[in-house]
HTML snippet that shows the backbone in 3Dmol.js (N, CA, C, O; Angstrom):
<script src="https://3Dmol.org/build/3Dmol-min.js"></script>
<div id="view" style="width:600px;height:400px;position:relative"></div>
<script>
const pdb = `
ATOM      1  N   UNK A   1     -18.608 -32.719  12.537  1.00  0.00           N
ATOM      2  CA  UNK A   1     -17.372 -33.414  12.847  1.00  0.00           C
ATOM      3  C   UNK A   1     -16.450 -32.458  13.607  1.00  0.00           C
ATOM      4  O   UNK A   1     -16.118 -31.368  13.140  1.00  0.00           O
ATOM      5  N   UNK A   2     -15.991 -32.986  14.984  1.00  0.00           N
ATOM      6  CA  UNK A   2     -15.039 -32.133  15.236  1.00  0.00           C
ATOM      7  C   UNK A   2     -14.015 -31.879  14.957  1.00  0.00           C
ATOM      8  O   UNK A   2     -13.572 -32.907  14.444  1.00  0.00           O
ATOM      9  N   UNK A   3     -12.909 -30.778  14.940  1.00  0.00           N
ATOM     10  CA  UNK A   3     -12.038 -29.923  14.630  1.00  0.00           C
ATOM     11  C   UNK A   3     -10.904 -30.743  15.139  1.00  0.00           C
ATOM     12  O   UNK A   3     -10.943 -30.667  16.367  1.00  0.00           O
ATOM     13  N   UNK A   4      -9.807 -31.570  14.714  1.00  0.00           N
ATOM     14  CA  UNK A   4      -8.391 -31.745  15.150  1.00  0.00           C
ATOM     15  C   UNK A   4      -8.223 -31.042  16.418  1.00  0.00           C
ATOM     16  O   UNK A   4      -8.098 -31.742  17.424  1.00  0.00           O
ATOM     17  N   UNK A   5      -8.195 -29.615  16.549  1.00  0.00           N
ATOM     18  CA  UNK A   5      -7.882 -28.474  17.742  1.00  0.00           C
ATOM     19  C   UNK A   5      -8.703 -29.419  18.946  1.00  0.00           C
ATOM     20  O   UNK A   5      -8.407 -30.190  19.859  1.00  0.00           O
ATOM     21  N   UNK A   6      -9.854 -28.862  18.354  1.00  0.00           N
ATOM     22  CA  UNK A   6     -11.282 -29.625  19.763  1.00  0.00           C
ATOM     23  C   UNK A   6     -10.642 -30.710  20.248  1.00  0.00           C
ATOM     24  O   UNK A   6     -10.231 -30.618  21.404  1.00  0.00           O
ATOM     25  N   UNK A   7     -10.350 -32.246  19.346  1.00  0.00           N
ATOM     26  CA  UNK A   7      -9.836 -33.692  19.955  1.00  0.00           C
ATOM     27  C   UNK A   7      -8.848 -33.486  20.546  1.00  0.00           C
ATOM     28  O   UNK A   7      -8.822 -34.083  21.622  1.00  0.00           O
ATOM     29  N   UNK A   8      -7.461 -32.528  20.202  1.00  0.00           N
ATOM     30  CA  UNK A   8      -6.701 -32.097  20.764  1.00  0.00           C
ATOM     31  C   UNK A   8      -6.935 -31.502  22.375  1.00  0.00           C
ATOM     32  O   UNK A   8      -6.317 -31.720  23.416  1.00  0.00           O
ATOM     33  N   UNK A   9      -7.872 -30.831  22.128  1.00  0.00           N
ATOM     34  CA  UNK A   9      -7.865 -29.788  23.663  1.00  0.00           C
ATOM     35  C   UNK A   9      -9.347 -30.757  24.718  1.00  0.00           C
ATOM     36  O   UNK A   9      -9.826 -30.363  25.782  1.00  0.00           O
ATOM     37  N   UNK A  10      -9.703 -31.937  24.006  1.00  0.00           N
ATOM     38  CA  UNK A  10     -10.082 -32.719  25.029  1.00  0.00           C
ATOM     39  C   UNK A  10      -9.204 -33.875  25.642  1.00  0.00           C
ATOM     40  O   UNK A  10      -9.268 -34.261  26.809  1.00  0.00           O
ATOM     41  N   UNK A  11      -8.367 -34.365  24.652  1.00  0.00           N
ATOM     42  CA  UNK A  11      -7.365 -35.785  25.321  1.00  0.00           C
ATOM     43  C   UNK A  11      -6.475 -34.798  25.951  1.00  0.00           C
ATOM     44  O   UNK A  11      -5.535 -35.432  26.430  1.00  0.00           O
ATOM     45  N   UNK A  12      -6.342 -33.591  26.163  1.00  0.00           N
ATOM     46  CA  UNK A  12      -5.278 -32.986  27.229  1.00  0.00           C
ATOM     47  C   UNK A  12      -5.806 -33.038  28.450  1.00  0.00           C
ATOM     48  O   UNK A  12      -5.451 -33.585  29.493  1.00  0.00           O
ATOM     49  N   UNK A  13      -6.831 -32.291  28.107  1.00  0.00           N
ATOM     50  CA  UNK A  13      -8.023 -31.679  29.421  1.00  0.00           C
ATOM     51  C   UNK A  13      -8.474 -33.087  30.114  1.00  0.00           C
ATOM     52  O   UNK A  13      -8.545 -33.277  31.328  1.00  0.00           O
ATOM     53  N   UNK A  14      -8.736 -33.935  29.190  1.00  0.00           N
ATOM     54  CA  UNK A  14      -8.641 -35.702  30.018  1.00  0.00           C
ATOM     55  C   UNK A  14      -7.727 -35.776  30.513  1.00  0.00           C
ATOM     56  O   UNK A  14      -8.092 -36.107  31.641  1.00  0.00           O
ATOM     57  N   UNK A  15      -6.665 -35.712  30.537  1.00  0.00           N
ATOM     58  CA  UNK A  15      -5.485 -36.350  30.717  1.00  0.00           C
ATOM     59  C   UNK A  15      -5.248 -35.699  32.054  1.00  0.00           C
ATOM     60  O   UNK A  15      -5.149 -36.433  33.038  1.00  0.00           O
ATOM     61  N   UNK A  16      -5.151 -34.445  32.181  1.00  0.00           N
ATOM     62  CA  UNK A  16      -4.851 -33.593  33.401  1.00  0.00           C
ATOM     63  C   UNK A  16      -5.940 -34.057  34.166  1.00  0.00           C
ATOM     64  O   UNK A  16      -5.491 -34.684  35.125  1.00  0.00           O
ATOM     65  N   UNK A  17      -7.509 -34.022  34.171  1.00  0.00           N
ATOM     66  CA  UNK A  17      -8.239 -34.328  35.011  1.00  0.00           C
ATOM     67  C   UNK A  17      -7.509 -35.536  35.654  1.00  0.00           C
ATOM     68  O   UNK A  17      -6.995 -35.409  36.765  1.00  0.00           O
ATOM     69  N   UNK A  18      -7.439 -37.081  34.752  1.00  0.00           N
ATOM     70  CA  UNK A  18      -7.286 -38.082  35.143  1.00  0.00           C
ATOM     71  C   UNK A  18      -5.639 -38.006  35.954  1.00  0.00           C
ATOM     72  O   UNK A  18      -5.663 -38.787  36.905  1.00  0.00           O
ATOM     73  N   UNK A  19      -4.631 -37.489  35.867  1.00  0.00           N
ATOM     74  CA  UNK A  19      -3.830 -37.314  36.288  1.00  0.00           C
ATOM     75  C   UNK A  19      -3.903 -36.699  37.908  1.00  0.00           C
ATOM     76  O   UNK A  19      -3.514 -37.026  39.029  1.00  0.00           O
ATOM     77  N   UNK A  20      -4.735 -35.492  37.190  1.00  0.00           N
ATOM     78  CA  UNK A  20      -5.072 -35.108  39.112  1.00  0.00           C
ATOM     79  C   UNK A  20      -5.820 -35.908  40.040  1.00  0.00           C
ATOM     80  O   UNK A  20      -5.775 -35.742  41.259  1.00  0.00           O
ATOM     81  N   UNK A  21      -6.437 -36.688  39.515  1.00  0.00           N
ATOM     82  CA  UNK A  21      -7.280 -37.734  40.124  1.00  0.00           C
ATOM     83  C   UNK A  21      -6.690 -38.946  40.168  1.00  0.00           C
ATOM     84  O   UNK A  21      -7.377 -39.802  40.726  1.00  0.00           O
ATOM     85  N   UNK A  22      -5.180 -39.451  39.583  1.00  0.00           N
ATOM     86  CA  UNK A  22      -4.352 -40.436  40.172  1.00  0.00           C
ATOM     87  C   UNK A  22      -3.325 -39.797  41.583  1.00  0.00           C
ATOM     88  O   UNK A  22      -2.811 -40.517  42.439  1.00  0.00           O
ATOM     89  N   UNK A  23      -3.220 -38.231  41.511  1.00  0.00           N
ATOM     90  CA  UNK A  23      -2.484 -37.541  42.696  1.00  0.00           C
ATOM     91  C   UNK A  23      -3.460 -37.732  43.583  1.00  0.00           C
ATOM     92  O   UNK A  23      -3.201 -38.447  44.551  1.00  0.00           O
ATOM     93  N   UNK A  24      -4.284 -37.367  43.506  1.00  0.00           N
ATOM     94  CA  UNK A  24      -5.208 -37.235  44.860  1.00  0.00           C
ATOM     95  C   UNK A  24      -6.425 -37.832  45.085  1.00  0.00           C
ATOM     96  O   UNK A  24      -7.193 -37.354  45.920  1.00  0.00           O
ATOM     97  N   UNK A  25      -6.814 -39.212  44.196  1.00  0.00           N
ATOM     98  CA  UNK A  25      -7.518 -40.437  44.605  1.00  0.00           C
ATOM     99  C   UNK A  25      -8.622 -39.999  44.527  1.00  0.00           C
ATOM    100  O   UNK A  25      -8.930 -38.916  44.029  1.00  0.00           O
ATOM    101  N   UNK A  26      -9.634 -41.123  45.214  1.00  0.00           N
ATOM    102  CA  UNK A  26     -10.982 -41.149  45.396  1.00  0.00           C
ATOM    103  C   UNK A  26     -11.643 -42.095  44.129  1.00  0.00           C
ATOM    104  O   UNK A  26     -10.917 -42.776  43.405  1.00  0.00           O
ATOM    105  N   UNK A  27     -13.249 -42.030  43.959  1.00  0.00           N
ATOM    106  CA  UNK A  27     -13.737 -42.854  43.604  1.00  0.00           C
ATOM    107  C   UNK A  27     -14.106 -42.497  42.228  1.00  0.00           C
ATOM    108  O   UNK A  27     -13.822 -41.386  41.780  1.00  0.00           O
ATOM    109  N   UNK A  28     -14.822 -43.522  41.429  1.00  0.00           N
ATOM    110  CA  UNK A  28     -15.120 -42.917  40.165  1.00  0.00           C
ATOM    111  C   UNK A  28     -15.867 -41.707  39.881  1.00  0.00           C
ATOM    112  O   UNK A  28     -15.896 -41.247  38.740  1.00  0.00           O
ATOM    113  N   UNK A  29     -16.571 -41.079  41.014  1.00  0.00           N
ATOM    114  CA  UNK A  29     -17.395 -40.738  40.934  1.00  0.00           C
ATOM    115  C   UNK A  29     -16.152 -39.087  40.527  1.00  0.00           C
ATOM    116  O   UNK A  29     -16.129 -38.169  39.708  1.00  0.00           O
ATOM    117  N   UNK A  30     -15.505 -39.459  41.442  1.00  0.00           N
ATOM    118  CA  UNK A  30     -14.640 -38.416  41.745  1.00  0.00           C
ATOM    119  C   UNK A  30     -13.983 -38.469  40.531  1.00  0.00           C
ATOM    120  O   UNK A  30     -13.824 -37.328  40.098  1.00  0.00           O
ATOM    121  N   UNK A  31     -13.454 -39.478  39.672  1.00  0.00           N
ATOM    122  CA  UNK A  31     -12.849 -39.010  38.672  1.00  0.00           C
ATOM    123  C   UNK A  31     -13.309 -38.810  37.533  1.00  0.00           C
ATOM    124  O   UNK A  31     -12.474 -38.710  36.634  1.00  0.00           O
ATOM    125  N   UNK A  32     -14.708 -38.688  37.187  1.00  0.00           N
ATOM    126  CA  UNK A  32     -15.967 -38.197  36.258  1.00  0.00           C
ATOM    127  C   UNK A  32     -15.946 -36.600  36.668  1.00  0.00           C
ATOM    128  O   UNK A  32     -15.960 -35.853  35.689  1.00  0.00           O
ATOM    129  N   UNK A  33     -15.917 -35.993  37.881  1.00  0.00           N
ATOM    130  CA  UNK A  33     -15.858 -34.883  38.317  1.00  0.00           C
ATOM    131  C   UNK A  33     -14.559 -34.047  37.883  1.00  0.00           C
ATOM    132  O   UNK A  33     -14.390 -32.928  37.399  1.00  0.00           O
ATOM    133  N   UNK A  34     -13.774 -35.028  38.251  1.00  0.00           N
ATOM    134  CA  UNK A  34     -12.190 -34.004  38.023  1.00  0.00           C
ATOM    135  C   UNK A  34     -12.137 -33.728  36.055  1.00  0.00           C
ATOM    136  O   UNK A  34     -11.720 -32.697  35.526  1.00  0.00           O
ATOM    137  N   UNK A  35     -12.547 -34.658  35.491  1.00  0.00           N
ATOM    138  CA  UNK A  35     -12.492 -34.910  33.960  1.00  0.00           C
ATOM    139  C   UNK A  35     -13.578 -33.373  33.445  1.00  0.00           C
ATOM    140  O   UNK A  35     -13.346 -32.528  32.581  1.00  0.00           O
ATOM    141  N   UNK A  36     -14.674 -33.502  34.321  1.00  0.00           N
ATOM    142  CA  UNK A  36     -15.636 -32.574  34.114  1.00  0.00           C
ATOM    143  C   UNK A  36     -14.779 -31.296  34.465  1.00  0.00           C
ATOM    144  O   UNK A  36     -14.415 -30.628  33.497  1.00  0.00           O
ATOM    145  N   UNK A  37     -14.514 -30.990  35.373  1.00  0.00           N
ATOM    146  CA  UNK A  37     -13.755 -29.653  35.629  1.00  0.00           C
ATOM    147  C   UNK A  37     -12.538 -29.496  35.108  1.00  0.00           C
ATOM    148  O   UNK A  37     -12.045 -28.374  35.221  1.00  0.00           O
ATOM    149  N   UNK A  38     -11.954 -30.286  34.594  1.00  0.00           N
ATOM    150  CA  UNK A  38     -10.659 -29.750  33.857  1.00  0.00           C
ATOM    151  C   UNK A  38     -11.757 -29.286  32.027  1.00  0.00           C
ATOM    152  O   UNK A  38     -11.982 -28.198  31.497  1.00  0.00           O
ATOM    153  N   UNK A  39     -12.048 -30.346  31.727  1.00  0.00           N
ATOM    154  CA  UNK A  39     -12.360 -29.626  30.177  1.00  0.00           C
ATOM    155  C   UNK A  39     -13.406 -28.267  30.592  1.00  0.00           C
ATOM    156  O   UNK A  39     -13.587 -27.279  29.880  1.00  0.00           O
ATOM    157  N   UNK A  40     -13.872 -28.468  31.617  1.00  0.00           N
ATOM    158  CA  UNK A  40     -14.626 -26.737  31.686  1.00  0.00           C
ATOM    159  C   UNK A  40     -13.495 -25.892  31.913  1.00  0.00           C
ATOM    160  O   UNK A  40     -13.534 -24.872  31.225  1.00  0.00           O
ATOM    161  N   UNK A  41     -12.378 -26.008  32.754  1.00  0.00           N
ATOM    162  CA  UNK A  41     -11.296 -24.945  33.416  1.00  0.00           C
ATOM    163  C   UNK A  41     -10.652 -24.695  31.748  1.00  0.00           C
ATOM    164  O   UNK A  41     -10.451 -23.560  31.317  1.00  0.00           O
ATOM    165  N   UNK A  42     -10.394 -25.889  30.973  1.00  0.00           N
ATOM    166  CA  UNK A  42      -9.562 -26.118  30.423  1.00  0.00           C
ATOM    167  C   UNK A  42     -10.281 -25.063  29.114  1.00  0.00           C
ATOM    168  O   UNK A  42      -9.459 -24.279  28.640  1.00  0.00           O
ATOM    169  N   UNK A  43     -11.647 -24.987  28.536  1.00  0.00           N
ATOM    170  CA  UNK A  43     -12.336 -23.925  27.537  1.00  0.00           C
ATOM    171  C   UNK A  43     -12.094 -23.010  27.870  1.00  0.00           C
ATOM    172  O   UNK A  43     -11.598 -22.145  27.149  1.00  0.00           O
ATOM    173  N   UNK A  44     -12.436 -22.827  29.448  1.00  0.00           N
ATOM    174  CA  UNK A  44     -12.721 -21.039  30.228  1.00  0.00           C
ATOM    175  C   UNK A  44     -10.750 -20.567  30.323  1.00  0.00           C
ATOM    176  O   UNK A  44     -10.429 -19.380  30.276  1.00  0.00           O
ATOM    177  N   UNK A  45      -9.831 -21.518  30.432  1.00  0.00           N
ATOM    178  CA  UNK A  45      -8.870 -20.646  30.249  1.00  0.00           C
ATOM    179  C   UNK A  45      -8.565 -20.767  29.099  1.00  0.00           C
ATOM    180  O   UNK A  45      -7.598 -20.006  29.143  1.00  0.00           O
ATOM    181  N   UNK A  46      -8.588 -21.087  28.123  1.00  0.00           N
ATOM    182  CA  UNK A  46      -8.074 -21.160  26.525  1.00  0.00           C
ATOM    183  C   UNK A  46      -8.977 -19.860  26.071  1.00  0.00           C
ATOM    184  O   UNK A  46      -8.386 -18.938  25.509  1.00  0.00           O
ATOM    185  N   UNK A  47     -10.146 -19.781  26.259  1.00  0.00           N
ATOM    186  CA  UNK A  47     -11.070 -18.240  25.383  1.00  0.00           C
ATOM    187  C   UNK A  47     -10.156 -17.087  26.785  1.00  0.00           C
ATOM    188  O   UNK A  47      -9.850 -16.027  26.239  1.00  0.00           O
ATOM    189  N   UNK A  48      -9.854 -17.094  27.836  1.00  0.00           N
ATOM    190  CA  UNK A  48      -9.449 -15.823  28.509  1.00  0.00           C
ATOM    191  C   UNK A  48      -7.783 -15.631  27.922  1.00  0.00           C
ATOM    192  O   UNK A  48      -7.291 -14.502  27.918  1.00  0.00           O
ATOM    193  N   UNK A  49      -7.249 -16.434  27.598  1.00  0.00           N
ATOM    194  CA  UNK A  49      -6.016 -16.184  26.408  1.00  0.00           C
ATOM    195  C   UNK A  49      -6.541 -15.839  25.030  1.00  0.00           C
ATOM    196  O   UNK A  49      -5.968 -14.859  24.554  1.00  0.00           O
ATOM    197  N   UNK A  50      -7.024 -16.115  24.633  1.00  0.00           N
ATOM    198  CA  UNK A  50      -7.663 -15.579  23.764  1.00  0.00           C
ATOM    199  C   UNK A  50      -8.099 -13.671  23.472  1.00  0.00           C
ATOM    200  O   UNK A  50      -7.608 -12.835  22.714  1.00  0.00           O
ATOM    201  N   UNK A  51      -9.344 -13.600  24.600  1.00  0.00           N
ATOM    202  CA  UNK A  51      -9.370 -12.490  24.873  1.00  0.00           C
ATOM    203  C   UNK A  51      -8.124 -11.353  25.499  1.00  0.00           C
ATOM    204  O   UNK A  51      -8.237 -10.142  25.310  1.00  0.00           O
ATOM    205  N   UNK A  52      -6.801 -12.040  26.355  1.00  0.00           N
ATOM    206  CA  UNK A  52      -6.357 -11.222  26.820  1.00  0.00           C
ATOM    207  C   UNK A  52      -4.993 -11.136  26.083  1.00  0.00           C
ATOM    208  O   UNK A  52      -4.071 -10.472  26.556  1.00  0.00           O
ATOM    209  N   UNK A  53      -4.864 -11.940  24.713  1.00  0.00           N
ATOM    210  CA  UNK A  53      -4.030 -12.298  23.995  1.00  0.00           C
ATOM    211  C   UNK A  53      -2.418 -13.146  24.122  1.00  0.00           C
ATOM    212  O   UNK A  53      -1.334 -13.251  23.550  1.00  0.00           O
ATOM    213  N   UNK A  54      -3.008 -13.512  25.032  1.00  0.00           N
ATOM    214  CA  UNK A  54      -1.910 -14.595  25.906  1.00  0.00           C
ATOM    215  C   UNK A  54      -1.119 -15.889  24.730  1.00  0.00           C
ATOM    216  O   UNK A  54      -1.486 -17.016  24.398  1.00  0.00           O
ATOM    217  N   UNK A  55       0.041 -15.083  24.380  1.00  0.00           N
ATOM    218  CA  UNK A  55       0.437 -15.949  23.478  1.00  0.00           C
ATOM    219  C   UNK A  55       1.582 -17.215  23.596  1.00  0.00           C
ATOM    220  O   UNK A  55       2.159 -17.722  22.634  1.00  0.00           O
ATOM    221  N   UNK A  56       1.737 -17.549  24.880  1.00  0.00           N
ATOM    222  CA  UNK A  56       2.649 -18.854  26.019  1.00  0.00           C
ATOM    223  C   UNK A  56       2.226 -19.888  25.407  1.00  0.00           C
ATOM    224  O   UNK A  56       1.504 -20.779  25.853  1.00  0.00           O
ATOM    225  N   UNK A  57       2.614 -19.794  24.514  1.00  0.00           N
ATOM    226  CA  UNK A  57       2.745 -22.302  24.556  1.00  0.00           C
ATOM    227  C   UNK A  57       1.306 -22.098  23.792  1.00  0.00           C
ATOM    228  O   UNK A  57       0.223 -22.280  24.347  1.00  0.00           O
ATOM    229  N   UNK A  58       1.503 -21.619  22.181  1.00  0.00           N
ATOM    230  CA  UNK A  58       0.647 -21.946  21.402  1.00  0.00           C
ATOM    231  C   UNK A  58       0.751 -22.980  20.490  1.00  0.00           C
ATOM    232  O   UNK A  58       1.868 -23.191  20.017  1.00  0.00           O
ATOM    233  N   UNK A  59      -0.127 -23.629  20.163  1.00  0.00           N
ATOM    234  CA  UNK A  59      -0.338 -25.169  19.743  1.00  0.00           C
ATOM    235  C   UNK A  59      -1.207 -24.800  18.266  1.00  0.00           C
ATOM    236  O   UNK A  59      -2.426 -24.963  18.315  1.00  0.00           O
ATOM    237  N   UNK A  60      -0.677 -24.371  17.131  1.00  0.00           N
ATOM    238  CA  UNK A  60      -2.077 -24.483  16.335  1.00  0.00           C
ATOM    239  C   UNK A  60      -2.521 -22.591  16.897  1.00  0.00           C
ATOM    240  O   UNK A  60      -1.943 -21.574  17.281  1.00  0.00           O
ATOM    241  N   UNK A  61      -4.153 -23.182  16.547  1.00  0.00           N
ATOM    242  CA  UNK A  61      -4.764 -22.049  17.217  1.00  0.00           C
ATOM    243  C   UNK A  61      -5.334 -22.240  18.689  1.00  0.00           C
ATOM    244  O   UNK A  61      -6.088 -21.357  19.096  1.00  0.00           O
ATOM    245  N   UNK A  62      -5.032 -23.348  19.551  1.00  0.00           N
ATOM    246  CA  UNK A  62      -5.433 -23.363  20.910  1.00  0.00           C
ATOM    247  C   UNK A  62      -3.657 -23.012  21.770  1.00  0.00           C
ATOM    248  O   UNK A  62      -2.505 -23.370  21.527  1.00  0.00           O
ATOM    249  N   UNK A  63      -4.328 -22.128  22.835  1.00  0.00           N
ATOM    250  CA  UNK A  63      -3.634 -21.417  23.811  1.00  0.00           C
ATOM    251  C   UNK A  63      -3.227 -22.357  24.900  1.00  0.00           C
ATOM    252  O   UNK A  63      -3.930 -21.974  25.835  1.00  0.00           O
ATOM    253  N   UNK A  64      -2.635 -23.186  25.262  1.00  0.00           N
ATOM    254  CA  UNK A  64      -2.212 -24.642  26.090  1.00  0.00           C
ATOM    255  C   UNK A  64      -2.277 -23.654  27.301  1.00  0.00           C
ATOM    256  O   UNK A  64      -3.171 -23.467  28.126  1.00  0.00           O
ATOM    257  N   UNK A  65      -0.865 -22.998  27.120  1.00  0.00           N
ATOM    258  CA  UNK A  65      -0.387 -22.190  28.608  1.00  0.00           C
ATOM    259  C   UNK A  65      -1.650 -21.917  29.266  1.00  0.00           C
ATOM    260  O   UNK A  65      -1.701 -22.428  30.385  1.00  0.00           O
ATOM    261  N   UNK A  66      -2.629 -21.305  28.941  1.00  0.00           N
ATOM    262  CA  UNK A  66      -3.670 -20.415  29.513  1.00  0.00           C
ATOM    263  C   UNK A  66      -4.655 -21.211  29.768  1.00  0.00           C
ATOM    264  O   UNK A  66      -5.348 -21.112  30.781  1.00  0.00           O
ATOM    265  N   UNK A  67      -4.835 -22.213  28.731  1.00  0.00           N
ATOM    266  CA  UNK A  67      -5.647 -23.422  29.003  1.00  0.00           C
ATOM    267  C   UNK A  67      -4.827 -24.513  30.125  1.00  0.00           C
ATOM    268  O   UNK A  67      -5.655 -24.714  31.013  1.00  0.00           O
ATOM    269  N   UNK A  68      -4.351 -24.803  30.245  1.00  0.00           N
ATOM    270  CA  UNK A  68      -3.810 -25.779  31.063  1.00  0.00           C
ATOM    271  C   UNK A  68      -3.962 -25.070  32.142  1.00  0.00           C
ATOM    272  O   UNK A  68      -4.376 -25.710  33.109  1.00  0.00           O
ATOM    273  N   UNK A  69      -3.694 -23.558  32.360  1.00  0.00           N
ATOM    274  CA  UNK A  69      -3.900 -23.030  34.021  1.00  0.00           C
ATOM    275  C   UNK A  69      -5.512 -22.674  34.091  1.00  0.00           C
ATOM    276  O   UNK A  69      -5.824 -22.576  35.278  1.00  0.00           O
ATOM    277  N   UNK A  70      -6.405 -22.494  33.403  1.00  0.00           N
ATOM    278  CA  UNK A  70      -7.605 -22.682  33.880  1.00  0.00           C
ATOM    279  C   UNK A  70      -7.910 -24.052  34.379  1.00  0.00           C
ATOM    280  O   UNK A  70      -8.305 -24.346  35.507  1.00  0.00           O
ATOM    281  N   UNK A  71      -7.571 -25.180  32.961  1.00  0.00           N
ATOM    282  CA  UNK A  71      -8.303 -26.605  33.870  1.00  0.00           C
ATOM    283  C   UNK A  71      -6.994 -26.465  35.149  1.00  0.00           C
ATOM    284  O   UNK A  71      -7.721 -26.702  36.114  1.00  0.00           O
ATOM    285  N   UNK A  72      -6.118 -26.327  35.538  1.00  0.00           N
ATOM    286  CA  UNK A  72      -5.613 -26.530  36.728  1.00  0.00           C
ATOM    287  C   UNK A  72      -6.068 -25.592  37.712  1.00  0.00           C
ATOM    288  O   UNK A  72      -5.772 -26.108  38.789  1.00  0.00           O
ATOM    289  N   UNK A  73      -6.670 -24.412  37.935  1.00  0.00           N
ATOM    290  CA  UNK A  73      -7.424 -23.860  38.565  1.00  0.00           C
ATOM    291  C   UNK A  73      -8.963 -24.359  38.858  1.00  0.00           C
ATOM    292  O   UNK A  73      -9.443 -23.856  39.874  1.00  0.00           O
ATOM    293  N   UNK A  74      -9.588 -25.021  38.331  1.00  0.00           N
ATOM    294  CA  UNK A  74     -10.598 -25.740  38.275  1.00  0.00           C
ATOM    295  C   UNK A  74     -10.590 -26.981  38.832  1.00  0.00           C
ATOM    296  O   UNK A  74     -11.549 -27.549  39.354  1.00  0.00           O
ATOM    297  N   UNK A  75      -9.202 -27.484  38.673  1.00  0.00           N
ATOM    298  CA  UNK A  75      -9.528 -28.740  39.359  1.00  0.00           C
ATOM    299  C   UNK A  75      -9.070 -28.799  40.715  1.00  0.00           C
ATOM    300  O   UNK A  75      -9.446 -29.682  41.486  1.00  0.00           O
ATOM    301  N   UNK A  76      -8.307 -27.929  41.017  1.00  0.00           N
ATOM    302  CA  UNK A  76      -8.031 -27.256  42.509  1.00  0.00           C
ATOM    303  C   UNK A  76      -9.438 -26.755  43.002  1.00  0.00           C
ATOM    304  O   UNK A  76      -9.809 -27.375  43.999  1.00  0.00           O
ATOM    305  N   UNK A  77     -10.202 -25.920  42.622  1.00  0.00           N
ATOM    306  CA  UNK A  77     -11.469 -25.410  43.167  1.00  0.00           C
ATOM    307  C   UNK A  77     -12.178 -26.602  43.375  1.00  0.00           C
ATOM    308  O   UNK A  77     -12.511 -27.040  44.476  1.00  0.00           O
ATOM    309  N   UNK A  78     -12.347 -26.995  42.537  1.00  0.00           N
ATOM    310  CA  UNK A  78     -13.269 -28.595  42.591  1.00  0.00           C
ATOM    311  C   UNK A  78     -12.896 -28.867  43.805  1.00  0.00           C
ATOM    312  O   UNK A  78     -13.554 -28.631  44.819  1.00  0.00           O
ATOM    313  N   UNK A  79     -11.510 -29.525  43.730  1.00  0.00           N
ATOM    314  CA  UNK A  79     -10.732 -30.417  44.889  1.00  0.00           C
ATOM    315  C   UNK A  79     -11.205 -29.876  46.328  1.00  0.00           C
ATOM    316  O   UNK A  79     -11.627 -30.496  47.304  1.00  0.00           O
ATOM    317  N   UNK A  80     -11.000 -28.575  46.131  1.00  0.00           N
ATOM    318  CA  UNK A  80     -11.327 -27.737  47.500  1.00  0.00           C
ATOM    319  C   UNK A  80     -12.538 -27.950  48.094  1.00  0.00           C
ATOM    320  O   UNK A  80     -12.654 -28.303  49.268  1.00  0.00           O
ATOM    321  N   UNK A  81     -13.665 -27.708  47.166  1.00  0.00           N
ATOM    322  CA  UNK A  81     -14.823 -27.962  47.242  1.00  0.00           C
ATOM    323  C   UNK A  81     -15.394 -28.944  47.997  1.00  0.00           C
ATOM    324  O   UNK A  81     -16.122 -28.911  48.989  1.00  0.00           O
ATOM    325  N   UNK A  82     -14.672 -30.302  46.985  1.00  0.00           N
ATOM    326  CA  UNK A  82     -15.543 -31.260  47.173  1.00  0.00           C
ATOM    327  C   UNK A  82     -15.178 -32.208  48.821  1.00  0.00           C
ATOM    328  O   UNK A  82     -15.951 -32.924  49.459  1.00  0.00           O
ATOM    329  N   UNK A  83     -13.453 -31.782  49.177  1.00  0.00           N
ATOM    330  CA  UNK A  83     -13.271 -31.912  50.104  1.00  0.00           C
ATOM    331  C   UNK A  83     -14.011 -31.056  51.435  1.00  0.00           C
ATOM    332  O   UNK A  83     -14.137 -31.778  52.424  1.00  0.00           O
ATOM    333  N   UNK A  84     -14.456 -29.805  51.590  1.00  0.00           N
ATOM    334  CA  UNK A  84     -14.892 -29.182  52.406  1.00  0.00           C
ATOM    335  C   UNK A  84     -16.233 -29.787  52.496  1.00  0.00           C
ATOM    336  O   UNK A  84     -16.686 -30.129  53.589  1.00  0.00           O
ATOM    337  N   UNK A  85     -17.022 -29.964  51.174  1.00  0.00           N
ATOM    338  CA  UNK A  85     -18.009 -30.807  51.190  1.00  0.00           C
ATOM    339  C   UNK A  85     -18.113 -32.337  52.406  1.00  0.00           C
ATOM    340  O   UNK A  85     -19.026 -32.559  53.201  1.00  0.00           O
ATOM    341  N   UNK A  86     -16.780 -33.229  52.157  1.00  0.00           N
ATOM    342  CA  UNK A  86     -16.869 -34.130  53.043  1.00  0.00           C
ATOM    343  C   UNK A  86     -16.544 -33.911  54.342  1.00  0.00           C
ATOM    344  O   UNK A  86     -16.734 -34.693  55.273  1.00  0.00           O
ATOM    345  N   UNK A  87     -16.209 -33.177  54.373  1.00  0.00           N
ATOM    346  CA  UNK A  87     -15.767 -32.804  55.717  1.00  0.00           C
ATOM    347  C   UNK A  87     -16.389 -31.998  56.884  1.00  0.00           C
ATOM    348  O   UNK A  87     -15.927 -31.533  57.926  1.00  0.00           O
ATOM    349  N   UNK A  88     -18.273 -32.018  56.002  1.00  0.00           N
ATOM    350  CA  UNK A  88     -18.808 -31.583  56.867  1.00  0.00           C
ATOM    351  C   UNK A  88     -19.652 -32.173  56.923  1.00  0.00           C
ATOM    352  O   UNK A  88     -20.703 -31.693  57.349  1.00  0.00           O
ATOM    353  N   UNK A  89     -19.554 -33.565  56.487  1.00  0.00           N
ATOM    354  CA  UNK A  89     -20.648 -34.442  56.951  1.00  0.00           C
ATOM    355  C   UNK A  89     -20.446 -35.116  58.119  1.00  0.00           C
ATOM    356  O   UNK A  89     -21.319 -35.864  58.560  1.00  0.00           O
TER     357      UNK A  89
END
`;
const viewer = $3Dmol.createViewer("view");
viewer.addModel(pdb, "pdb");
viewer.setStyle({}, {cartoon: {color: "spectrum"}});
viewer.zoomTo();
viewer.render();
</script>
């Protein structure tokens, strides 16, 4: 069973994906992608607060601040990506 924290740090990490993906559109496909890269951005910056003891906008025992700027770094890379991707077809 998962952890309160975990349900917590996925309906965020949803939320931001789906949010960035009402800013800057596209298809479902695209917003399965953005959802995917925020909860990955959103783990990989919550454990690097962790490790670097980043204590901004703690919730419990999950690190928001640090987490929220990984999935927002992630979903910018994505974005980048997937646009350069179309744009060279």
């Amino acid at each position: 069973m998962p952890t309160p924290t975990l349900v917590f740090a996925a309906i965020l990490a949803s939320l931001l994906g789906a949010a960035f993906h009402f800013i800057m559109g596209g298809s479902l496909r695209r917003l399965l992608l953005y959802i995917w890269a925020s909860w990955v951005g959103f783990g990989l910056g919550h454990f690097i607060g962790v490790f670097f003891g980043i204590n901004a906008l703690n919730v419990g025992t999950l690190r928001l601040f640090s987490a929220a700027l990984g999935a927002i770094a992630a979903l910018v890379a994505v974005w980048l990506l997937a646009r350069a991707r179309t744009s060279a077809k």
